[in-house]
C-alpha positions in Angstrom: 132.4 96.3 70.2 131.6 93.9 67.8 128.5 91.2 68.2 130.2 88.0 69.2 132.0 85.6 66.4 132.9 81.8 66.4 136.2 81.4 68.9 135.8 83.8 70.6 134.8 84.4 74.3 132.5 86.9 75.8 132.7 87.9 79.6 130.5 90.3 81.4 130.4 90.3 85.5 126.7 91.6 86.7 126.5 92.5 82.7 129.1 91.5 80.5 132.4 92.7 78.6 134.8 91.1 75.8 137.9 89.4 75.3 139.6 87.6 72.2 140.6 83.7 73.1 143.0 82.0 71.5 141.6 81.4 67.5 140.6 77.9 66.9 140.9 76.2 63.8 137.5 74.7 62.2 140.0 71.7 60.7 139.6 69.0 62.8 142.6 67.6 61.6 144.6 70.1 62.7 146.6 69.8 65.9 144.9 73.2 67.3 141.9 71.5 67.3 142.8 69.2 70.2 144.1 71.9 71.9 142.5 74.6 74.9 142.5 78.0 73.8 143.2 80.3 76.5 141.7 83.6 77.2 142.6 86.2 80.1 140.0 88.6 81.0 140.4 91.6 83.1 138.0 92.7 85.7 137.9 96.1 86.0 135.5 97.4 89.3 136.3 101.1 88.8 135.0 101.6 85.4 131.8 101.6 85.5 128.9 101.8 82.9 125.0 101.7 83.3 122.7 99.7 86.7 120.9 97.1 85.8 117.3 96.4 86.9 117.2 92.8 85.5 115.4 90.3 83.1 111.8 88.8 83.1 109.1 87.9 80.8 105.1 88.6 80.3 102.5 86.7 80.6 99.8 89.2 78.8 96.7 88.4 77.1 96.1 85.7 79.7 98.8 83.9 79.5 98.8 83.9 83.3 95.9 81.4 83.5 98.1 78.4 81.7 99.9 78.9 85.3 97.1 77.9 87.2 97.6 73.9 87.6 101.0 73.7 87.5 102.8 74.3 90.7 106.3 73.8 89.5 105.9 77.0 87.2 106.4 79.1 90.0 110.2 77.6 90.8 111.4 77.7 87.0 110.4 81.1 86.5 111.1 83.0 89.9 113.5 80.4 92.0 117.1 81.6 91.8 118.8 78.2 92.3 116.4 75.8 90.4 114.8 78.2 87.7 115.4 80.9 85.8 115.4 83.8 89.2 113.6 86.7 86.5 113.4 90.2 88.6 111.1 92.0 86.4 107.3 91.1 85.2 105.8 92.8 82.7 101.8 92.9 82.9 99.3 93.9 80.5 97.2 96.5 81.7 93.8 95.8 80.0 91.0 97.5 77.8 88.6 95.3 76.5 85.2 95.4 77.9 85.5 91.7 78.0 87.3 88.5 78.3 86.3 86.3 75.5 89.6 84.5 73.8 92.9 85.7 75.2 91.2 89.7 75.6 92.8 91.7 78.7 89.4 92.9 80.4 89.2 96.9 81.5 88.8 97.8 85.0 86.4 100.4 83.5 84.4 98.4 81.0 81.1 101.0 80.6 81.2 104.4 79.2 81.0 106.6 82.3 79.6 109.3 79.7 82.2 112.1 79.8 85.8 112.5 80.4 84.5 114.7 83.7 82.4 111.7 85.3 84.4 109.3 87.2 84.4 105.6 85.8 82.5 102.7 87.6 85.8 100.9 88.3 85.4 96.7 88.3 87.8 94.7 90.4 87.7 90.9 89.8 90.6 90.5 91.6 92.5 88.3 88.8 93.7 90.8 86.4 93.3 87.9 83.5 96.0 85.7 86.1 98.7 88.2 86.0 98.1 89.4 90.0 98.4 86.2 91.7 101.3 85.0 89.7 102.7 88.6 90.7 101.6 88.4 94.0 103.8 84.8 94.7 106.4 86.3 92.9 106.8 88.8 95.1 105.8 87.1 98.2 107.7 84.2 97.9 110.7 84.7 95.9 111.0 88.3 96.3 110.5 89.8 92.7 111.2 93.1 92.8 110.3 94.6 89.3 106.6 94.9 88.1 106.0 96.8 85.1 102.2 97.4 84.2 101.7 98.3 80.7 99.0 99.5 78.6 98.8 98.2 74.9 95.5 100.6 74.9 92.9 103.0 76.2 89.7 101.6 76.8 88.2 102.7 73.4 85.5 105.3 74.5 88.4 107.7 75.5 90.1 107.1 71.8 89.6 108.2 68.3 88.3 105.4 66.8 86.1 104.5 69.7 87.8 100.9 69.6 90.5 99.5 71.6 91.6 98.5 68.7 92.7 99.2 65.4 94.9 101.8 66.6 93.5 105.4 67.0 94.6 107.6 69.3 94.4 109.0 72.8 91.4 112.4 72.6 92.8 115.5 73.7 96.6 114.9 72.8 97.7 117.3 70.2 96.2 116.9 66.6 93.7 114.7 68.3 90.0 116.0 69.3 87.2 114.0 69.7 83.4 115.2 70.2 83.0 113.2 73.4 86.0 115.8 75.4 89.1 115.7 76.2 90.3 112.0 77.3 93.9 112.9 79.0 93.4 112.9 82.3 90.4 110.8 82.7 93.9 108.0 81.1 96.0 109.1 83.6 93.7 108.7 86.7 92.5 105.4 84.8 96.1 103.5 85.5 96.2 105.3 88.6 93.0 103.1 89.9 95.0 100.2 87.6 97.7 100.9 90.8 95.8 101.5 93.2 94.4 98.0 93.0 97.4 96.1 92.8 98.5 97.7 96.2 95.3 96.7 98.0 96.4 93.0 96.9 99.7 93.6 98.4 101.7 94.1 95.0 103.7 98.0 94.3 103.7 98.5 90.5 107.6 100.1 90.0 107.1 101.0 86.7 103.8 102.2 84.4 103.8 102.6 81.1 100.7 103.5 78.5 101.7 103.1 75.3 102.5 99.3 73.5 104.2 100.2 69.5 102.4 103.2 69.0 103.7 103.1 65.4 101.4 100.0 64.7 97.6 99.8 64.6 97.0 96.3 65.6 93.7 94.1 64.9 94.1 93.8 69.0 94.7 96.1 71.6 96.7 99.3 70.2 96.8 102.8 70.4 98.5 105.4 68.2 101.1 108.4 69.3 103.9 110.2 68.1 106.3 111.3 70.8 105.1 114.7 70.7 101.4 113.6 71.5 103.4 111.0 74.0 105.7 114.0 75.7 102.6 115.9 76.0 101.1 113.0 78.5 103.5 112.3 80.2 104.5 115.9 80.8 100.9 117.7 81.9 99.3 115.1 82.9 100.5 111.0 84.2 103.4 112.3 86.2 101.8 115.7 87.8 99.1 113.1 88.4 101.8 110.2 90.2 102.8 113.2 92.1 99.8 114.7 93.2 98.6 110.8 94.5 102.0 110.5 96.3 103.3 107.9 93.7 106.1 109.3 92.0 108.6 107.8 94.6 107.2 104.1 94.0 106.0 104.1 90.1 108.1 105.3 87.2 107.1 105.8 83.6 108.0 104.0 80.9 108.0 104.8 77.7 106.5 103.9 74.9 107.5 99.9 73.8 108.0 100.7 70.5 108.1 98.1 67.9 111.4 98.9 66.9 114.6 100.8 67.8 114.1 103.7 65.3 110.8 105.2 66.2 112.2 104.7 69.9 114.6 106.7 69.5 112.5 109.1 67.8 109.8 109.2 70.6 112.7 109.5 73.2 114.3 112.5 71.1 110.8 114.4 71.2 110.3 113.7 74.7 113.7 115.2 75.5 113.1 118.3 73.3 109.8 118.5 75.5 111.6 118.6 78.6 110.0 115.1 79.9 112.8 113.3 80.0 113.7 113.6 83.7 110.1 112.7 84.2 110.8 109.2 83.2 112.0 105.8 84.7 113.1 103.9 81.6 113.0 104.2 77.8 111.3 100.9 76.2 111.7 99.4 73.2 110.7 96.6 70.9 113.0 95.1 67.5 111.0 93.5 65.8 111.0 96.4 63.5 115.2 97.0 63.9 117.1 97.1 66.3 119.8 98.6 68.5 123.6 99.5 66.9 124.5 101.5 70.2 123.5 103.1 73.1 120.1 105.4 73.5 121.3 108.6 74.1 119.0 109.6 76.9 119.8 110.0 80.7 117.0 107.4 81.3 117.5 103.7 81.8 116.6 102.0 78.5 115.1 98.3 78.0 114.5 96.3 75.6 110.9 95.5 76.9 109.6 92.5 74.6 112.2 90.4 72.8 111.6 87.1 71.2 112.2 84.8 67.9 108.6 85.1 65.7 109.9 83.5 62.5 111.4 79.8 63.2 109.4 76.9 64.2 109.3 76.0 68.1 113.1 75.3 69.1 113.9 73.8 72.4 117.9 72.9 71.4 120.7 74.9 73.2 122.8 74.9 70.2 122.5 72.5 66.7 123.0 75.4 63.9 123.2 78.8 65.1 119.1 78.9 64.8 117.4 82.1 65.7 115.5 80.1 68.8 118.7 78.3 70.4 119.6 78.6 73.7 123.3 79.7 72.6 121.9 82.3 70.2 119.7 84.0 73.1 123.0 83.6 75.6 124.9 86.2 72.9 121.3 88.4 72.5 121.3 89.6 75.8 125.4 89.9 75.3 124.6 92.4 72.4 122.0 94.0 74.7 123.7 94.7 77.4 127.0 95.5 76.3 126.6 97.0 72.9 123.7 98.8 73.7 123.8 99.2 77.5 120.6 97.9 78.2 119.2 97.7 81.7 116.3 95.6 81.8 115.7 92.8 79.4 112.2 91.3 79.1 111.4 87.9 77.3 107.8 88.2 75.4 106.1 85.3 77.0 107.6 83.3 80.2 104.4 80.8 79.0 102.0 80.1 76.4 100.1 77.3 74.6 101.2 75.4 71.1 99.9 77.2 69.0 101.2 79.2 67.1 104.3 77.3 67.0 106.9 79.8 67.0 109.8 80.4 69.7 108.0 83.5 71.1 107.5 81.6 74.3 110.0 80.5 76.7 107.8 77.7 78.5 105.3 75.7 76.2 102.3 74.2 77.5 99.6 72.1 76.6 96.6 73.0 79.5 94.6 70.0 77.9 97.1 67.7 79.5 98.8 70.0 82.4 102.0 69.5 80.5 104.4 71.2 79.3 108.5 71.7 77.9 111.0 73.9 78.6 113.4 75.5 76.1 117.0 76.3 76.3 116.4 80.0 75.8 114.7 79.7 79.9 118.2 78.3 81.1 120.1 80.9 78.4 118.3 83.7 80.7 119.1 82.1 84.4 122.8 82.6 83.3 121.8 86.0 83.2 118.9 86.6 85.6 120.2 84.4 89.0 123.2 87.0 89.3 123.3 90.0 87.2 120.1 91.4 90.0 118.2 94.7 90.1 121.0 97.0 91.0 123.8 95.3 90.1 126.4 97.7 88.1 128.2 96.7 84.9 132.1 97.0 84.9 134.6 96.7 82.6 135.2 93.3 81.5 132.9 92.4 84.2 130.0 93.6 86.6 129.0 94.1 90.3 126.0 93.0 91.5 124.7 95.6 94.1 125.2 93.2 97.1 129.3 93.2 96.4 129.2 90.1 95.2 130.6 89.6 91.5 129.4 87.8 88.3 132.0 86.9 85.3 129.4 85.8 82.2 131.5 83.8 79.7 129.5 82.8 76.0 131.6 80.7 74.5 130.8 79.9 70.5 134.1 77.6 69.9 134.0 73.9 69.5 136.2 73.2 71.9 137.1 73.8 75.9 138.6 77.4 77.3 140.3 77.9 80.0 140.1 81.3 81.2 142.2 83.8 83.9 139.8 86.3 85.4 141.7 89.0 87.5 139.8 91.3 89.5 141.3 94.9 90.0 140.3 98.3 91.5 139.2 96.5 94.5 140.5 97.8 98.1 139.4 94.9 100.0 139.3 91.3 98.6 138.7 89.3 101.5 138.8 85.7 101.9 136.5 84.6 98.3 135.0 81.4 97.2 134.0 81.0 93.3 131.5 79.0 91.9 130.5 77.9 88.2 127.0 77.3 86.9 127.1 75.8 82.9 124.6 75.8 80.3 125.1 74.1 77.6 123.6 70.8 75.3 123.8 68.8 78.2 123.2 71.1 81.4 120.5 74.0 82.7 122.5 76.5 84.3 123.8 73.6 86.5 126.2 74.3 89.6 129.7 72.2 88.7 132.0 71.3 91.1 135.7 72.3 90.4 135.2 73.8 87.5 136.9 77.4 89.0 139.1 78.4 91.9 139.7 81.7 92.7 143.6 82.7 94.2 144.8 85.1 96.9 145.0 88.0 94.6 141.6 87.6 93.1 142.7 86.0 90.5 139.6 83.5 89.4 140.9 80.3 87.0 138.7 78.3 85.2 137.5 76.2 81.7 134.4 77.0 80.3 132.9 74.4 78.3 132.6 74.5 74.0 129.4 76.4 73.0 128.0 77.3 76.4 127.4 80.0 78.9 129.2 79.9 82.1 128.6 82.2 85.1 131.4 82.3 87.4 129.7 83.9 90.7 132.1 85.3 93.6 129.8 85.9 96.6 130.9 88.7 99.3 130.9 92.3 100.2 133.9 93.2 97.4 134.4 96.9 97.4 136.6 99.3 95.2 
């Protein structure tokens, strides 16, 4: 399937599928330019592709804190009719011995003096902001996704004896250090990490302990191959999740690579390993490349940290096609999830400060003043994120959400109206069905519209969706096929 193309119209229902509109002329004189194309799309509830576990963001490296004085945060990122209604946070799990600038602090900040001796764990109960914005997100709005990640080892149980810089977990293979074997002293270090977050009320669902192993960063990194990661995973973090009774609550993900090729490389080794049952989700990053199909792995695969680095800050829903628009992040997560069958999507930042002045934030916020604006790429994501939830299954043409409720995405990238036919098929019982439409676009934020779709006897669902826009056409009820 190709990535989407001016005129044409994208549908998905709880992910999203394709159909051809009508072509529309760019000639304004033309009398097709005046004109509604109009596009019939197929709904399809017996073919069925991958389960989604939903989209989120991160507020690493203390980006949690900016939450702190402003109450309304909490709706536009976690309220599913008047925000954005992300399912999955992703938390940095941290390694610095301090907290100075934007550093994740370590829950094991002094050397204990061997890889034998047991750590003098420190809880401050904050985890840099990230646990109480976790904790009201799943208290109050019921987020059900939390995925703790490591960009590091605290740096005594490395190579380098740094948390950053790189270097490399001691004890993996081709990796010895003179202070011991480091392995599972790591795996029973994120065990603690877990262990914590439950005594605040909060079940990590999935771990992961690697962050673009492929890049030595001047912050937090570590090194690994998938070999050296295969090995971890495989002798020592998961026969250590099962041994603590864990396994059924926390998955492993692995390893947020910084792009799609080394992924798949690290997956591939951990499959030739035979660890490949042993995890929860694939991750990966494309900042280094990304996706032209599917993973092949029997794993869920996410793309775990997506966002626009280059262009300047960008809070437009469409002017130009630019790499931060709200309309250009409506037909990313398209590509993601129908191209490439992704499951979880994940937003780098839900927050952040001016500077630097890039789009790699979805919220920005100025904490001198308490203020802060919103981009369109937020409301590009609640199109997404309010109705394709954890669980829901992707369909031909279409998807259904686990509750038997349906979602019809449509990205429109022509200058003009659409009306669309959605007919629903390979259902036994229909019942008695209401539709409704929620639009973002220039003008609206994922906003509910009022007779914009109706939905007939025979499933049939009728409706226009708007020039250069996203519109969700949501069927609640207990559908089945």
């Amino acid at each position: 399937m190709l990535p989407p193309k001016s005129g044409a119209l994208l549908a998905l229902a709880a992910a999203i599928a394709h159909a051809t509109a009508a072509p529309s002329s760019s000639n304004h004189d033309s009398p097709l330019a005046s004109r509604q194309a109009t596009s019939t799309i197929t709904v399809d509830l017996t073919k069925i592709y991958q389960t989604m576990d939903g989209f989120g963001f991160s507020l690493a490296f203390q980006r949690a804190n900016l939450i702190t004085n402003i109450g309304s945060f909490w709706d536009l990122l976690f309220n599913r009719t008047t925000g954005a209604g992300f399912s999955i946070i992703r938390n940095g799990i941290g390694s610095s011995p301090d907290s100075r600038d934007d550093h994740m602090n370590t829950i094991a900040p002094n050397h204990p003096g061997g890889p034998k001796v047991e750590p003098q764990y420190v809880w401050d109960g904050k985890d840099s902001g990230q646990l109480w914005v976790t904790q009201r997100g799943v208290a109050d709005y019921g987020l059900q996704n939390v995925y703790a990640d490591a960009w590091s080892a605290p740096g005594y149980m490395k190579t380098n004896n740094n948390e950053n810089n790189g270097g490399t977990l001691c004890g993996v293979p081709g990796a010895t250090c003179s202070s011991g074997d480091w392995r599972q002293a790591y795996a029973d270090y994120l065990i603690a990490y877990i262990r914590f977050y439950l005594r605040s009320g909060v079940a990590i669902s999935h771990l992961g302990f690697l962050n673009e192993p492929e890049f030595s960063a001047s912050y937090a990194s570590m090194r690994s191959t998938g070999a050296q990661a295969a090995d971890f995973i495989k002798n020592f973090l998961y026969p250590t999740l099962v041994a603590q009774n864990l396994a059924e609550q926390v998955g492993i993900v692995c390893c947020d690579s910084e792009g799609w090729g080394n992924q798949v490389q690290m997956t591939n080794a951990i499959k030739s390993a035979g660890a490949e049952g042993m995890l929860k989700a694939v991750s990966s990053h494309t900042y280094t490349g990304g996706p032209s199909g599917p993973m092949s792995t029997r794993a869920r695969v996410w793309l775990s940290e997506q966002c626009d680095l280059n262009g300047g800050w960008d809070t437009k829903w469409y002017g130009n096609g630019g790499a931060g628009e709200g309309l250009t992040w409506a037909n990313n997560v398209y590509s993601a999830v129908v191209n490439n069958n992704i499951s979880g999507y994940v937003y780098w930042e839900g927050v952040q400060w001016p500077s630097p002045n890039t789009n790699e934030k979805l919220i920005r916020v100025d904490n001198s003043t308490n203020t802060y604006v919103i981009s369109k790429r937020l409301w590009a994501l609640a199109n997404w994120s309010r109705y394709v939830r954890p669980g829901a299954v992707r369909v031909s043409t279409a998807g259904r959400p686990a509750d038997g409720s349906i979602a019809v995405i449509a990205i429109s990238s022509s200058g003009s109206a659409i009306n669309v036919n959605v007919k629903i098929t390979g259902a036994s019982e229909l019942g008695t069905a209401t539709v409704e439409a929620y639009v973002s676009d220039n003008n609206r934020n994922c906003e509910k519209v009022a007779g914009a779709a109706s939905i007939s006897a025979d499933g049939t669902i009728t409706g226009t969706v708007a020039s250069r826009s996203v519109t969700t056409f949501f069927v609640p009820g207990q559908w089945t096929s």
